[in-house]
DRENDO-915609 format. One record per residue (C-alpha): residue number from 1; residue in three letters; x, y, z. Coordinates in pm, 1 decimal, m for minus. Example, Ala and Ser with C-alpha at 12.3 -4.5 7.8 and 13.67 -1.06 7.14 Angstrom:
DRENDO-915609
NODE    i   aa         x         y         z
NODE    1  ALA    1230.0    m450.0     780.0
NODE    2  SER    1367.0    m106.0     714.0
***
This chain:
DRENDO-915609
NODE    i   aa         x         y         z
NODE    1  UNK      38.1   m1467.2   m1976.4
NODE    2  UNK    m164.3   m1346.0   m2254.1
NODE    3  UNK    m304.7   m1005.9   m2304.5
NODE    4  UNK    m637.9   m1066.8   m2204.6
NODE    5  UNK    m485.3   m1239.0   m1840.4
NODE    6  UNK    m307.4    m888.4   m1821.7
NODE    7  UNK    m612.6    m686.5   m1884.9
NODE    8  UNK    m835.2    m882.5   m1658.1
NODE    9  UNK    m551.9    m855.4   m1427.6
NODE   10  UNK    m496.8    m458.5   m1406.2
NODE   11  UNK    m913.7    m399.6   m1398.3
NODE   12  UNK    m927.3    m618.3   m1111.1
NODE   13  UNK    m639.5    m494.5    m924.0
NODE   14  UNK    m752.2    m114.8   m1051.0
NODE   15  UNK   m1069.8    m217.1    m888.4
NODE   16  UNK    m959.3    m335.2    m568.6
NODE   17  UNK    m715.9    m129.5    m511.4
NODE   18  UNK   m1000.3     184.9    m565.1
NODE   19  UNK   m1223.1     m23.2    m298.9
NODE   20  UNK    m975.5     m57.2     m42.0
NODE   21  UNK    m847.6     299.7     m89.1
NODE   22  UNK   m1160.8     430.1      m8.1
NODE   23  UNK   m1228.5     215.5     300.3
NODE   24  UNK    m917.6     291.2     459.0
NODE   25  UNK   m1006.3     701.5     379.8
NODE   26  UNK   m1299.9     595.9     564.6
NODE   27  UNK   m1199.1     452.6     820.9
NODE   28  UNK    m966.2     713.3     885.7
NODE   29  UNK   m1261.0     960.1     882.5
NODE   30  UNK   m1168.8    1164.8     551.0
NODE   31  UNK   m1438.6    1190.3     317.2
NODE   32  UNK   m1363.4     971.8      22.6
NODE   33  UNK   m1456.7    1058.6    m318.4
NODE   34  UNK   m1367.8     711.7    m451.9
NODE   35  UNK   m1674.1     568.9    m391.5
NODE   36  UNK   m1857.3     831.1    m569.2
NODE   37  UNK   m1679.4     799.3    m918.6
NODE   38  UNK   m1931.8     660.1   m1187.7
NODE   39  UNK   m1934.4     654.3   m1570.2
NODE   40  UNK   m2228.3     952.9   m1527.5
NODE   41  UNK   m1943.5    1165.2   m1330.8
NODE   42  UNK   m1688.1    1042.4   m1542.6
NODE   43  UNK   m1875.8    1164.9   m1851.9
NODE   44  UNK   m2114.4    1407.9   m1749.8
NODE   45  UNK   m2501.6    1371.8   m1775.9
NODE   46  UNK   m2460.0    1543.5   m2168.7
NODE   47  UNK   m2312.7    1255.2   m2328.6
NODE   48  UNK   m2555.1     951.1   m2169.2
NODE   49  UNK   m2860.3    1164.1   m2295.6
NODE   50  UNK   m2895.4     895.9   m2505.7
NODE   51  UNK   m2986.0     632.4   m2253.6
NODE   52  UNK   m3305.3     789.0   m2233.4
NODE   53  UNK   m3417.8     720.6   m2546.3
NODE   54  UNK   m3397.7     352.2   m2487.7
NODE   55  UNK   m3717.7     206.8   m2573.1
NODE   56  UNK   m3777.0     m67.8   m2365.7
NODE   57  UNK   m3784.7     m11.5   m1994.4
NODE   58  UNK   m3631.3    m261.2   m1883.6
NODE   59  UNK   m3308.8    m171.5   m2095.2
NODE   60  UNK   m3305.4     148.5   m1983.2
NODE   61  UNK   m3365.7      80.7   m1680.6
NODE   62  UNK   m3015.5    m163.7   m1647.3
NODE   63  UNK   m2814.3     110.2   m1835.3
NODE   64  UNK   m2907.2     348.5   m1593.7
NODE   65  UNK   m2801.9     142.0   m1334.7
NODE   66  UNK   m2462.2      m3.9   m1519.8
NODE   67  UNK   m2407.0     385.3   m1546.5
NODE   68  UNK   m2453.5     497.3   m1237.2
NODE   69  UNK   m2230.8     241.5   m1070.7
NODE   70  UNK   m1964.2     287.0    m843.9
NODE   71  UNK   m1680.6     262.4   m1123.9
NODE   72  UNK   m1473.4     m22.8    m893.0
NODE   73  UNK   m1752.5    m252.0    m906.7
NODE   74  UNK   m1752.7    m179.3   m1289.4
NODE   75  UNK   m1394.4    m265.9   m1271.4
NODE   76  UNK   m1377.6    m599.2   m1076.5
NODE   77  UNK   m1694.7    m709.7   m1290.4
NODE   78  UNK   m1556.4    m687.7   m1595.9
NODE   79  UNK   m1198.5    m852.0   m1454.0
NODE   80  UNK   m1383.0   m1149.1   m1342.7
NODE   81  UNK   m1533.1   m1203.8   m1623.0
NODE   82  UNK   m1241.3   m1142.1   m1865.9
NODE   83  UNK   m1073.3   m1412.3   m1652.3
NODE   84  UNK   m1381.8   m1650.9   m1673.5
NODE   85  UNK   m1427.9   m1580.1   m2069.7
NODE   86  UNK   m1036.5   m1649.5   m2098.5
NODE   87  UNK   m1085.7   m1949.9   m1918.0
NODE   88  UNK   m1339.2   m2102.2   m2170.9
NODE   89  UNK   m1216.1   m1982.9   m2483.5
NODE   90  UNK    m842.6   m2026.1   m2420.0
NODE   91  UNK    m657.4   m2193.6   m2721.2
NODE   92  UNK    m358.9   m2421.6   m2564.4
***
């Protein structure tokens, strides 16, 4: 395994393992924070001031999305496509 295997490895498995945490606190009826956690709480609103000074809408527009996602989904996005990229550009 290379590094890159490992680090699309432990985002993926970070990822899922965040997911299914919070399902089974909701299931369970506690009120889960897990699916709540974001790169804007992470952060704070201060330091992504600069998103809106983006000028073209449709940029700004995806980075306020992309930063307002549920950080898991972040996390088994950028696994998968670690693994895919790997895939391609592997040298044997």
């Amino acid at each position: 395994m290379n590094k890159y295997n490992i680090l699309a490895g432990s985002s993926l498995l970070t990822g899922i393992v965040m997911f299914v945490f919070g399902q089974i606190a909701s299931f369970m009826g506690r009120e889960s924070d897990m699916t709540n956690i974001s790169i804007k709480t992470l952060l704070g609103e201060d330091h992504l001031n600069w998103i809106k000074s983006i000028p073209l809408l449709f940029l700004k527009s995806k980075a306020d999305t992309f930063v307002n996602a549920p950080i898991y989904i972040i996390l088994i996005g950028a696994g998968i496509i670690i693994f895919i990229l790997n895939g391609i550009f592997r040298k044997d």
